[in-house]
C-alpha positions in Angstrom: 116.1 106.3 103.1 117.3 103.8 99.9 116.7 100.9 100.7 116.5 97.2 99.2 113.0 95.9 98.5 111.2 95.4 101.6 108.2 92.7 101.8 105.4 93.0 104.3 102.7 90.3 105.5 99.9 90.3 107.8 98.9 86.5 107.9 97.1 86.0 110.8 93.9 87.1 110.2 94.3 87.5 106.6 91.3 85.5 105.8 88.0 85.9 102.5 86.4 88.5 105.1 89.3 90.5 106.0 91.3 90.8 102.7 90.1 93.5 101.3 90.5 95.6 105.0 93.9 94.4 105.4 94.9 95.6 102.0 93.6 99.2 102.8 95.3 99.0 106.3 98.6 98.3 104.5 98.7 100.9 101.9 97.6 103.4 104.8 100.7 102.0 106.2 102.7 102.4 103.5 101.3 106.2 102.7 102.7 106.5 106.4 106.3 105.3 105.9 106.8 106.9 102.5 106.0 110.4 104.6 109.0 109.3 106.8 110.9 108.8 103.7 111.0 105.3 103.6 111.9 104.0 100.1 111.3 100.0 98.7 107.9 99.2 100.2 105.9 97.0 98.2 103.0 97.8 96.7 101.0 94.9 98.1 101.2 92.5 100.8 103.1 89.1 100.1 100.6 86.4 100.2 103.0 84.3 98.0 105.2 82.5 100.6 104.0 80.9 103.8 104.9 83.3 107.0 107.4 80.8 108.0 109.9 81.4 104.7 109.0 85.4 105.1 110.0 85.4 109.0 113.9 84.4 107.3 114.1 87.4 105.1 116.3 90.2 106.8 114.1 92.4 104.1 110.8 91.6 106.0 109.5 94.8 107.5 106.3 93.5 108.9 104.6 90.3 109.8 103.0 88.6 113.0 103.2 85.6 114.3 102.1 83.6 117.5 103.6 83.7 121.1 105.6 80.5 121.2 106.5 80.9 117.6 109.3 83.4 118.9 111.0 80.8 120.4 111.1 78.7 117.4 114.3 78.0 114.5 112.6 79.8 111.5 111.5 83.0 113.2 115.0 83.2 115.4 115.4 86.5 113.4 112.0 88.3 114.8 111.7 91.2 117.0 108.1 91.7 118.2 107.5 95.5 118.2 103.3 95.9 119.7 100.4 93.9 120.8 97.1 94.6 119.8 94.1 95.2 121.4 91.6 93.7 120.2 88.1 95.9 120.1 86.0 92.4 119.8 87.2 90.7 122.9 86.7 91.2 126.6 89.6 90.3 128.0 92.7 92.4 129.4 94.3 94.5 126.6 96.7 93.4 124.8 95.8 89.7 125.6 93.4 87.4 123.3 91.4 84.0 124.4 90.0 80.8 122.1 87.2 79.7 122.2 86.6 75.7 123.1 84.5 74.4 120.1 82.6 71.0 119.2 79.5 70.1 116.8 76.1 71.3 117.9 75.0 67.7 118.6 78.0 66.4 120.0 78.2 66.5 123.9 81.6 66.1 125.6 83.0 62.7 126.2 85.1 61.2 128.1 88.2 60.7 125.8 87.6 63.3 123.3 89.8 63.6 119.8 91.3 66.7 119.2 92.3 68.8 116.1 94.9 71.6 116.5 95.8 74.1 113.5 99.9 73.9 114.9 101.9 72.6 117.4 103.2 75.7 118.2 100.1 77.9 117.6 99.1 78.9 121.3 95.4 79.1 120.6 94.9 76.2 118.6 97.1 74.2 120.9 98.5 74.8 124.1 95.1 76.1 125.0 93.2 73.8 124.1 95.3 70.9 126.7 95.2 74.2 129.5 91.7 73.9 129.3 91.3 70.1 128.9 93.4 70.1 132.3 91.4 72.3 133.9 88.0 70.5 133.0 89.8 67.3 134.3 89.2 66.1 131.0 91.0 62.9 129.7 92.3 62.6 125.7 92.7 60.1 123.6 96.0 58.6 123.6 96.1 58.8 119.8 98.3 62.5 118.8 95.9 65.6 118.3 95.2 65.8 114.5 96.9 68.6 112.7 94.9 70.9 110.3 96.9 73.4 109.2 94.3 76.2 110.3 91.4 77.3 112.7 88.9 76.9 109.6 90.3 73.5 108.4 89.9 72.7 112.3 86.1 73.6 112.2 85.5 71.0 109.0 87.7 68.2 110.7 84.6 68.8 113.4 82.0 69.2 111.1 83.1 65.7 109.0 83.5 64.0 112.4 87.2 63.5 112.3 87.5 65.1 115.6 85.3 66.4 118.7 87.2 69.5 120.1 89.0 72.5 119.0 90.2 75.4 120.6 89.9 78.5 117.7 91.5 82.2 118.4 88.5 84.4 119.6 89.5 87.0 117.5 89.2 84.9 113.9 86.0 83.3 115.1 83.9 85.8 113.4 86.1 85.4 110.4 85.4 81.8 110.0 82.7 79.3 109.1 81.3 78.1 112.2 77.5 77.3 111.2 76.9 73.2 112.7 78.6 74.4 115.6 79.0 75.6 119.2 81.4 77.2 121.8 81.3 75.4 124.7 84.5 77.2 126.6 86.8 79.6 127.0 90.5 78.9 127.3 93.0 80.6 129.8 94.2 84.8 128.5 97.6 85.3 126.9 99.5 87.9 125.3 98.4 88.5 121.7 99.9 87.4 118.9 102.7 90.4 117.9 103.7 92.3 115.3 106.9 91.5 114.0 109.7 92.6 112.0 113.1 91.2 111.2 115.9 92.7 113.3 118.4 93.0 110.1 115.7 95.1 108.4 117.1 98.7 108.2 114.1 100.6 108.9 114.4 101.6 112.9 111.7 99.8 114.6 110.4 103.4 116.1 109.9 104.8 112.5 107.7 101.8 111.8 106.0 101.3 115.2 105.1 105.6 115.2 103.6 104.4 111.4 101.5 101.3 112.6 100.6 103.0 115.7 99.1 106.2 113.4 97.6 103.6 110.6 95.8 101.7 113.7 94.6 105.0 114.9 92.6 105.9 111.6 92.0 102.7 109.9 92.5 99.9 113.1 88.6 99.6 113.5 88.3 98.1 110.3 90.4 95.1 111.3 88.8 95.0 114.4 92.1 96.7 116.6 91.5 99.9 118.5 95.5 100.5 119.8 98.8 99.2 120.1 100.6 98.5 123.3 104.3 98.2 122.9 106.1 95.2 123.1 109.3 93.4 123.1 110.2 89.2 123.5 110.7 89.2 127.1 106.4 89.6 127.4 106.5 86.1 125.5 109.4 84.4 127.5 106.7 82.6 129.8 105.6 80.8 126.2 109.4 79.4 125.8 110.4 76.0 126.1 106.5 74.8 126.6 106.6 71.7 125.0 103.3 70.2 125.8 101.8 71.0 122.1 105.0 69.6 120.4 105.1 66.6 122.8 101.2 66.1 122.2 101.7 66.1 118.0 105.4 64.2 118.2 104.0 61.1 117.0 102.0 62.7 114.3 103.7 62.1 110.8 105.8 64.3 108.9 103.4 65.2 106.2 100.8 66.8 108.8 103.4 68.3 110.9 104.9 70.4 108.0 101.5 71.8 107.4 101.3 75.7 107.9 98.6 77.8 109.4 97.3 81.0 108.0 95.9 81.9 111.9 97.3 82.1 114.9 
């Protein structure tokens, strides 16, 4: 197949611990496709731009992005091809959870401030007010802080800028988190998808048979022991929430434009 150059990311977990895994898992995947004669794959994965200017390229082959992202104006172009499922988590497959986080010495009050990576992330956000709703658990009427990412959202805690945070389950043993404790666990949802852009001309079987067969020899080492299939309509309950986005619509421009490297 010639084909233009192609670029690939895998940002969501692409954190100090994982690099190095994720690199191997991508030219595993790349061995894969060049077997299926697929031509212009990069050599490495692009860490250059932010997911949110790769999710516009009609050359992206593979990325991933969060649930109510799908819904959004920069990633209009996506087609979510599989779930994980993730080997660290007890929940059901093909679903993830965050975990509810504060400082060690800091019990829960009544009017808590909060700190989310995104408006749109689902389990830095929108998981974080499920559960505060649940708990009966009033906020304060200032908008949740924005971070930019689950570990900048663990060192708003630790400096005291904020008292709660809900952080994806899966990342958590990625991250930081010395100074401080889970104290709940949010609401399941689907996990965040694999994605590729629909004008990219490899078929999405040819590259879901190649990520299924790279997860199957080298998925362990980024913590994923299958794939289930996928398409948008599994996400279509995340549409048009608008609780996270409501909840950070005072919050200036600066913070809102800041990007997460986590789901």
């Amino acid at each position: 197949m010639p084909l233009l150059n192609l670029i690939a990311s895998l940002p969501w977990y692409d954190l100090p611990a994982s690099q190095n895994a994720l690199d191997l898992f991508w030219h595993r995947l790349r061995a894969e496709l060049e077997r299926q004669s697929v031509s212009g794959l990069p050599q490495q994965l692009n860490r250059e731009l932010t997911p949110q200017q790769l999710w516009q390229r009609p050359e992206l082959l593979l990325s991933q992005c969060c649930g109510p992202d799908l819904f959004t104006e920069q990633a209009a172009g996506l087609e979510p091809i599989a779930r994980p499922v993730f080997r660290d988590l007890a929940c059901t497959p093909g679903s993830y959870f965050s975990h509810i986080v504060t400082t060690r010495s800091a019990p829960v009050i009544k009017h808590p401030r909060l700190v989310v990576n995104a408006p749109s992330s689902r389990s830095g956000c929108l998981a974080l007010l499920e559960w505060l709703d649940e708990q009966g658990i009033d906020v304060e009427a200032e908008p949740p802080l924005i971070s930019g990412s689950h570990q900048q959202s663990l060192q708003y805690l630790r400096e005291g800028r904020a008292d709660l945070a809900a952080i994806d389950a899966h990342s958590w043993g990625l991250l930081d988190h010395h100074d401080l404790t889970v104290i709940g666990r949010s609401r399941e949802a689907e996990a965040p998808p694999f994605v590729r852009h629909r004008h990219n001309p490899i078929p999405t079987a040819v590259l879901y048979a190649a990520l299924e067969k790279t997860v199957q020899v080298l998925g362990s080492s980024i913590g994923i022991s299958e794939l289930i299939e996928t398409d948008i309509e599994v996400y279509r309950g995340m549409e048009g929430d608008s609780s996270c986005l409501s909840a950070c619509a005072h919050t200036g421009p600066a913070e809102q434009s800041q990007l997460r490297t986590v789901a």
